[in-house]
C-alpha positions in Angstrom: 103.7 99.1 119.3 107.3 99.5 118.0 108.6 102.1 119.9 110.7 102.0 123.0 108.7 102.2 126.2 111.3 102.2 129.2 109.1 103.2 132.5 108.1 101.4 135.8 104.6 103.0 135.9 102.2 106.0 135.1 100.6 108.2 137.6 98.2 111.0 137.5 100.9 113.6 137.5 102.4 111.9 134.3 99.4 111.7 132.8 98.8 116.0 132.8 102.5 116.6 131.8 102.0 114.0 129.0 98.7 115.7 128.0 100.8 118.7 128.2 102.8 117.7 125.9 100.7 116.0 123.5 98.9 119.3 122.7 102.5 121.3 122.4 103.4 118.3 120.0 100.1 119.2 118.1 100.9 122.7 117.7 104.4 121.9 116.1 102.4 119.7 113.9 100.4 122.7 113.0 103.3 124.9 112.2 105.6 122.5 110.5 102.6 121.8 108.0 101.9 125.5 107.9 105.4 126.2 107.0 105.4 123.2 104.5 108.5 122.1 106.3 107.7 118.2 104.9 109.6 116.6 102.8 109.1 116.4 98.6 107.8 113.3 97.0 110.3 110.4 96.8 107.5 107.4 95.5 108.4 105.9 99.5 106.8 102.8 99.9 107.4 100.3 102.9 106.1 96.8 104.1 105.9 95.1 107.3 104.5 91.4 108.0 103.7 89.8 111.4 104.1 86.1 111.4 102.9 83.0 113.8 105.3 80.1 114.8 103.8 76.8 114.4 105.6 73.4 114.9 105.7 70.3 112.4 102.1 69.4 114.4 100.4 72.3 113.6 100.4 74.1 116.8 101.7 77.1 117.6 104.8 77.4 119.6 105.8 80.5 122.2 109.6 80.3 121.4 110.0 84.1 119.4 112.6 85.0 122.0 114.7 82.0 121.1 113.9 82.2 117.2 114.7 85.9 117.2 118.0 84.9 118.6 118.7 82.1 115.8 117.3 84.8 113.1 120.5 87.4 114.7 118.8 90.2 112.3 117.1 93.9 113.1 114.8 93.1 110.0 113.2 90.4 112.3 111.4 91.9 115.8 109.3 90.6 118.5 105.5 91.1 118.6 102.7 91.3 121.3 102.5 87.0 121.2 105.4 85.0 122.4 104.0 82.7 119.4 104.6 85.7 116.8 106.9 88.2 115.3 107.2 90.5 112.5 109.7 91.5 109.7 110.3 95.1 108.0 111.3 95.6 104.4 113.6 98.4 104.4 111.7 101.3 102.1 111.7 101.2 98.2 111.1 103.9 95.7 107.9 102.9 94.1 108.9 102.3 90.2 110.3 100.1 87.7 111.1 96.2 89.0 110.3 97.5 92.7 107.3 94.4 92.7 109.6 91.7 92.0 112.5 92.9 93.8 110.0 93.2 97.2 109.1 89.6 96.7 112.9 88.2 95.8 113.7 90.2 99.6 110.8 88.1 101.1 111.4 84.7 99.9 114.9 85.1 100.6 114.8 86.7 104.2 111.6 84.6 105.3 113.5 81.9 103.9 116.0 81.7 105.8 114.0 82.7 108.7 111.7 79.7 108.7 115.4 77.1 108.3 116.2 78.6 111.3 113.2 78.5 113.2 112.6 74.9 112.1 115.8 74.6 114.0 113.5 74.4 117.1 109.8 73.2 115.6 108.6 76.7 115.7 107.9 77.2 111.3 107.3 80.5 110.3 103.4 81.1 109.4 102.4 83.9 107.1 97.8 83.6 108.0 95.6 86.2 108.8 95.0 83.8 112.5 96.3 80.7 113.1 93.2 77.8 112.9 95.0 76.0 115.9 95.6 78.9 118.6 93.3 78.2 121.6 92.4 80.6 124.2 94.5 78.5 126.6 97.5 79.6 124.2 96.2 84.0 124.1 97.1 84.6 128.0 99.3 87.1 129.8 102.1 84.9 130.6 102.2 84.3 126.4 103.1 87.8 126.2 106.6 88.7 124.7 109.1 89.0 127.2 109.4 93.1 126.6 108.6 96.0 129.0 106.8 97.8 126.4 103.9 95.0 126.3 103.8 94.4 129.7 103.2 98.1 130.1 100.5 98.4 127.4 98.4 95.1 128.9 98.9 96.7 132.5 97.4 100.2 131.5 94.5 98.5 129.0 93.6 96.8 131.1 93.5 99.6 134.0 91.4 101.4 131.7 88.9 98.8 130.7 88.3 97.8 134.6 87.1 94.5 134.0 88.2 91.6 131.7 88.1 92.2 128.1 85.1 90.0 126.0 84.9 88.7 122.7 81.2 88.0 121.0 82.1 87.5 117.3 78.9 85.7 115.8 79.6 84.3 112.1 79.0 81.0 110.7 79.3 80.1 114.6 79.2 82.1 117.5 82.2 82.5 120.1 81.7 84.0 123.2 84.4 84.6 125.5 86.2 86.3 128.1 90.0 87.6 128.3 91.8 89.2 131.4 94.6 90.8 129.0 94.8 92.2 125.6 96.7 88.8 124.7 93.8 87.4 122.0 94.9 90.7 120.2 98.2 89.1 119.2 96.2 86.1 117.2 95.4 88.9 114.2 98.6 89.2 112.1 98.9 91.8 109.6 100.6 93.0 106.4 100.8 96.6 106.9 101.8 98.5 103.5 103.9 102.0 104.2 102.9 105.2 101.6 105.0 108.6 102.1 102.8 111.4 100.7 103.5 115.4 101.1 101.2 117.1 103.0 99.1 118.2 100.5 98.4 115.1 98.9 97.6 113.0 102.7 93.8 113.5 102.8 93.1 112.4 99.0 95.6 109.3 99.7 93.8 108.9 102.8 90.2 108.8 101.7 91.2 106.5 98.7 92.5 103.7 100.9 89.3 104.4 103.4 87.1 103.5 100.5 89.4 100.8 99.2 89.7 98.9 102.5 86.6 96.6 102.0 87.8 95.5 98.3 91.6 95.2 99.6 89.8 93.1 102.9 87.4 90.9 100.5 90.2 90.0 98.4 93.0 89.2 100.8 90.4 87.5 103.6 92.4 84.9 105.6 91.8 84.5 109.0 87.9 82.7 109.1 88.7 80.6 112.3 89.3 81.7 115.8 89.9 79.4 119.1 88.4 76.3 117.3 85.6 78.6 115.7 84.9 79.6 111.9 83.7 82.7 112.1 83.9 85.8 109.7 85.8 85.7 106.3 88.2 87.5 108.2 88.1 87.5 112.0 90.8 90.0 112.3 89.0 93.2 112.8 86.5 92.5 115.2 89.0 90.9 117.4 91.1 93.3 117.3 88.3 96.1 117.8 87.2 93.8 121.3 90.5 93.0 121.9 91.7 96.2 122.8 88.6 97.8 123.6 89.0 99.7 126.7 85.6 101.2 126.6 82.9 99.2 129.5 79.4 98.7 128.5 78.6 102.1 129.8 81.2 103.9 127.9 80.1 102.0 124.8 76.2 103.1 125.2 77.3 106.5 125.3 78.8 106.4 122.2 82.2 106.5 123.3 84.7 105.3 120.3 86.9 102.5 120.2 90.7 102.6 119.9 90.6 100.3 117.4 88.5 102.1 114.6 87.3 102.8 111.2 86.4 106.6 111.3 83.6 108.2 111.3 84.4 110.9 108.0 86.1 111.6 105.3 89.3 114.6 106.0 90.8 117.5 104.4 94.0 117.4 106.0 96.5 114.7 108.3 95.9 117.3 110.8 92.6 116.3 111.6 93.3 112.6 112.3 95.9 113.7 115.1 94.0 116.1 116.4 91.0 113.4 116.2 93.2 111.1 118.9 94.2 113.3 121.0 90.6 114.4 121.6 88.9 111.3 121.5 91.4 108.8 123.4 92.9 108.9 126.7 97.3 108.4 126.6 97.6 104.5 127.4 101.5 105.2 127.9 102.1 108.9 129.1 105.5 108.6 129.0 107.4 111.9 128.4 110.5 112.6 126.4 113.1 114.9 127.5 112.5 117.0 123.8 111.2 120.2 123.6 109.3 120.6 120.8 108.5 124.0 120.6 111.7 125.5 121.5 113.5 123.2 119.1 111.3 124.4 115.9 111.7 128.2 117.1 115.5 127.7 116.9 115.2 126.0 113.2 115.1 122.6 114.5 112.6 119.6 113.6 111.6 117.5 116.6 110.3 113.8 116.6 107.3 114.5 118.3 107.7 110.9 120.6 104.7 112.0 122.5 102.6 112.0 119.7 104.0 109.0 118.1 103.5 106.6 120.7 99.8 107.8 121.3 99.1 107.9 117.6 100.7 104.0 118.1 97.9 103.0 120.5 95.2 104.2 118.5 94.9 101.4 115.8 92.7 102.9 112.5 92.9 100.8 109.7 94.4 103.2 107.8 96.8 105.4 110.1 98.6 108.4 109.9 102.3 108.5 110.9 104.5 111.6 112.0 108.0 110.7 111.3 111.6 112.2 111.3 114.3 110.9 108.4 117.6 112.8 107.8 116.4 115.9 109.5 113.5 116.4 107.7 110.0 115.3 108.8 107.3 113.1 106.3 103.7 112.0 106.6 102.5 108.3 105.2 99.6 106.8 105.5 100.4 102.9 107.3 97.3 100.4 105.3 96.6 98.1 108.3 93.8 96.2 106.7 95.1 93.3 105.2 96.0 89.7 107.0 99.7 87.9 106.9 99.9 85.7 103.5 98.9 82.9 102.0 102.4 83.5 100.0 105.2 86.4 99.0 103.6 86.4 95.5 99.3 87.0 97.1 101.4 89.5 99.5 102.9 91.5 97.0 99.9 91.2 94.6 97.9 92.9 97.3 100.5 95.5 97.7 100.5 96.2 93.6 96.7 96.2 93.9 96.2 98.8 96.8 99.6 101.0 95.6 98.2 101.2 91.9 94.2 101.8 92.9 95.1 104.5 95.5 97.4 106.7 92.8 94.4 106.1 90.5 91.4 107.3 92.8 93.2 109.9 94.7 94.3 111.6 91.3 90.1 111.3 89.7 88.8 114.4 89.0 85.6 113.0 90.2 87.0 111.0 93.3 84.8 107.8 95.0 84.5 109.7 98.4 83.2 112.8 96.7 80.0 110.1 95.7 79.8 107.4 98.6 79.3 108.3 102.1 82.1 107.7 105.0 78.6 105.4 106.5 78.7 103.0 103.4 82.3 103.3 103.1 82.1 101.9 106.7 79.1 99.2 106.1 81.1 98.1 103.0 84.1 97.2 105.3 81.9 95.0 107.7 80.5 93.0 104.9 84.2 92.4 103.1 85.4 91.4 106.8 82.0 88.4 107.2 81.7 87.6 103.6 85.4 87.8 102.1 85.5 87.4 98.1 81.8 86.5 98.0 80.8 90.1 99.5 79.0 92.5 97.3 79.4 96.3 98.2 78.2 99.6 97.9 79.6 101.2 94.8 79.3 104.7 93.1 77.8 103.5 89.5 79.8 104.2 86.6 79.3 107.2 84.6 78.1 110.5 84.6 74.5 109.1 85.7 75.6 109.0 89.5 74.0 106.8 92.5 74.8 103.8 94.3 74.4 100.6 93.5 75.2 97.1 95.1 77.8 95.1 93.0 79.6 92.1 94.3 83.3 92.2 94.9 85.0 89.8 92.5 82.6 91.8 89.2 84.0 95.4 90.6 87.2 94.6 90.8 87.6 92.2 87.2 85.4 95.5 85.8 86.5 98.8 87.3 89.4 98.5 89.8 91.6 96.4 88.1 92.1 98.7 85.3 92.6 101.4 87.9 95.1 99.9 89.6 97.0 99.0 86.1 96.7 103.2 85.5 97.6 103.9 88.9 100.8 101.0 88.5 101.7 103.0 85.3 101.6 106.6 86.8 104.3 104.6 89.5 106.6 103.5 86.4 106.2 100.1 87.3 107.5 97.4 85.0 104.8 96.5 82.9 105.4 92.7 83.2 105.3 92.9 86.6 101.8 95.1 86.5 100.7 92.6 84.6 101.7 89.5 86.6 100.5 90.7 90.1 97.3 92.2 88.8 96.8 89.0 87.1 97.1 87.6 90.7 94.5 89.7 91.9 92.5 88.9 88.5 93.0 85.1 88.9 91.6 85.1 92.7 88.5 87.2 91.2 87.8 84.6 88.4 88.0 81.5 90.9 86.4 82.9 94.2 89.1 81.4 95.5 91.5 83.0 98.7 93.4 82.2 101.8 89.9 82.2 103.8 88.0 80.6 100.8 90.4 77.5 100.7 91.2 77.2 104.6 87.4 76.7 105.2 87.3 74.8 102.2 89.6 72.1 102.9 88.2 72.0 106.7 85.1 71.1 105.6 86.8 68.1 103.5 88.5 67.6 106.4 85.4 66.8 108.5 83.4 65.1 106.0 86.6 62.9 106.1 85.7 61.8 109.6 88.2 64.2 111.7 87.2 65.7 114.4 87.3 69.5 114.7 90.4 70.4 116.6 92.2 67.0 114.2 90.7 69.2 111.0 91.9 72.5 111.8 95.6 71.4 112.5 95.0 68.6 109.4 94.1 71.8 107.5 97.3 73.8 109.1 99.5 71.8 108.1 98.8 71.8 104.5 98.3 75.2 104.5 101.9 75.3 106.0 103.2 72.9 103.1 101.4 74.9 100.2 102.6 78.1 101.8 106.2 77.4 101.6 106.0 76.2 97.7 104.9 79.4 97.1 102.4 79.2 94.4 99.3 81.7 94.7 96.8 80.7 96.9 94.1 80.9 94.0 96.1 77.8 92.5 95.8 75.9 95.8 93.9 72.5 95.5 91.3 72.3 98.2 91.3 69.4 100.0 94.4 67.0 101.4 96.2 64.9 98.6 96.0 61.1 98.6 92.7 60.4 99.0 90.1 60.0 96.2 87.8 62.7 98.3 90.0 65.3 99.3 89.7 64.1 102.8 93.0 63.7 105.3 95.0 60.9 105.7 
């Protein structure tokens, strides 16, 4: 979705020059990892977070343009949603006081970004979704004012034919239908950045595959949608509807959705480009001036644009990325699972939890994916996305003894991952007070059962019983999220609830 997208339109001829050049871009890929052209391990790491706008109220507000503009910094961009944006943390060498230095960055730049945008009512929000968007507020003329949205809505929804529906049945059921990829901009992400050679992408890749359930039960914090409480965290099957241009028909035959898990584990990054340029039509066939080929025959490396901008429209949950830095080309694989928030210190906790648990698996001698199959790995994320920190997943058992078993969440990680991730932390050179602060973080949530979803729905209940009614509960329960948010302690610390009343209820 980042790159820049200047065109007035697509038409059939574009599309077979743009195929054209998606496969030449593939064979370059080919040879460049052939010719182990990639760049050598620099312990690369990167983080980006999307953020909603909400006013004093609760609500959200569709002012980005005009808080972009206060903001006057690159690290701050616009997203799909005029009522959302997102900030990049420039990359940082995995090691020593990297953890605490990432979340000194955040306070200070989101910081300042939310005095500013309280400037205009429009507070910065770091949630999975925010509990007071309403399907009135996820419509086409709520799309960012930039050509490269317009352009993507226009051709998904050319390819999809008819208006988009959403069906996401949890503790309620909402049914719904959308006539633009707009609902998509509700889900707002953390997406965590790892540069890996080509030789060590498929291990790194697998790992976070089977990882993506724990990292999703843990983090959950999106369990409402359009007034509904649904899944633990709603992200993923709204974003899988959202942007599904597949109609029934398509669907029955088995056709597979742009916004995917995977369907098996890989032995090289090769495979997952190839994978989307076979299974998924160009959205945006918009061709660079670049030659690819003749550029790597005369000792060049080109930037492949063609296949970045597809491999942009094709949202895994963990994705590869092709990228050019200095004149010399890298892989990373882009962790996409996790929601926005509650706070810097659960967001970087997260990030010390995946970083450290993905060295850690992807170096075992015996690895998970090697003992659980890409269909549980799969089933496993489901459950994490309904159930959140009271899931229980598929597991290899400990030991030499081998088999599956079902364990739940919080007693996996307390007993086998955490202890990973500490090795996988150490084999980083991360400071060990700060290994052992986040990690206690991710430790603290496990003991209490307690995370951004957990205490949203939490305090909306106490909301209710309080005599609110629903839509006076979910901005009641915003609002204090937004207060708690901004003093910054761990969401596990969070009381439930709404202070000045005896029962927890709102005032």
């Amino acid at each position: 979705m980042g790159e820049k997208v200047e065109a007035d339109g697509c038409d059939r001829s574009d599309r077979q020059k743009y195929r054209r050049k998606l496969q030449q871009c593939l064979t370059v890929l080919e040879r460049l990892l052939a010719d182990e052209r990639f760049d050598q391990p620099k312990n690369l790491m990167g983080l980006e977070i999307e953020l909603n706008l909400a006013g004093s109220d609760g609500m959200p507000r569709m002012m980005n343009a005009e808080v972009l503009k206060r903001i006057a910094s690159g690290d701050f961009q616009t997203e799909l949603g005029m009522f959302n944006m997102e900030v990049n943390v420039a990359p940082h060498r995995l090691g020593g006081r990297v953890l605490d230095q990432l979340a000194e960055e955040l306070r200070t730049g989101l910081g300042y970004a939310h005095r500013k945008a309280t400037e205009v009512d429009a507070g910065i929000v770091m949630i999975g979704i925010l509990p007071t968007l309403t399907q009135q507020d996820a419509v086409t003329a709520n799309i960012s004012d930039v050509h490269r949205y317009t352009l993507l809505n226009e051709q998904m929804v050319a390819a999809r034919g008819e208006d988009f529906t959403l069906d996401i049945e949890g503790v309620e059921r909402l049914t719904c239908t959308s006539t633009s990829i707009t609902p998509e901009a509700a889900c707002t992400s953390v997406q965590l950045h790892l540069q890996v050679t080509p030789d060590r992408f498929a291990d790194v890749w697998n790992a976070a595959q089977c990882v993506a359930s724990v990292q999703v039960a843990l983090g959950a914090n999106a369990p409402f949608l359009f007034g509904h409480e649904l899944w633990r965290e709603s992200r993923p099957p709204l974003f899988e509807q959202a942007t599904d241009t597949r109609p029934p028909e398509l669907k029955a035959q088995g056709v597979r959705p742009r916004t995917w898990f995977g369907e098996r584990w890989i032995s090289s990054a090769y495979e997952l480009f190839e994978e989307n340029l076979r299974y998924f039509p160009p959205l945006l066939p918009i061709c660079d001036d670049e030659d690819p080929l003749r550029i790597l025959d005369s000792g060049g490396v080109p930037d492949l644009q063609e296949l970045a901008l597809h491999n942009g429209t094709v949202y895994r949950w963990n994705r590869p990325v092709y990228e050019v830095a200095g004149g010399v080309p890298h892989l990373r694989v882009e962790n996409r699972v996790l929601p926005a928030g509650p706070t810097v210190t659960d967001v970087i906790a997260n990030a010390a939890f995946y970083y450290g648990l993905v060295r850690a698996l992807a170096e075992d001698s015996r690895p998970v994916w090697s003992r659980l199959s890409f269909a549980e790995a799969e089933a496993n994320f489901d459950t994490a996305c309904r159930h959140g920190i009271d899931a229980e997943l598929r597991w290899p058992r400990p030991g030499r003894g081998g088999g599956i078993t079902a364990v739940p969440v919080v007693k996996l990680v307390r007993d086998e991952l955490l202890p990973l991730a500490a090795a996988g932390l150490d084999a980083w050179q991360i400071e060990p007070t700060d290994r052992d602060f986040y990690l206690g973080v991710i430790e603290e949530r496990c003991k209490r059962r307690m995370n951004g979803a957990s205490w949203q729905v939490e305090t909306f209940h106490r909301a209710l019983e309080a005599g609110l009614g629903r839509e006076a509960a979910l901005a009641a329960t915003t609002r204090r999220y937004c207060e708690l948010m901004h003093r910054g302690e761990p969401v596990h610390t969070w009381p439930v609830g709404f202070p000045g009343r005896s029962d927890g209820g709102a005032p």
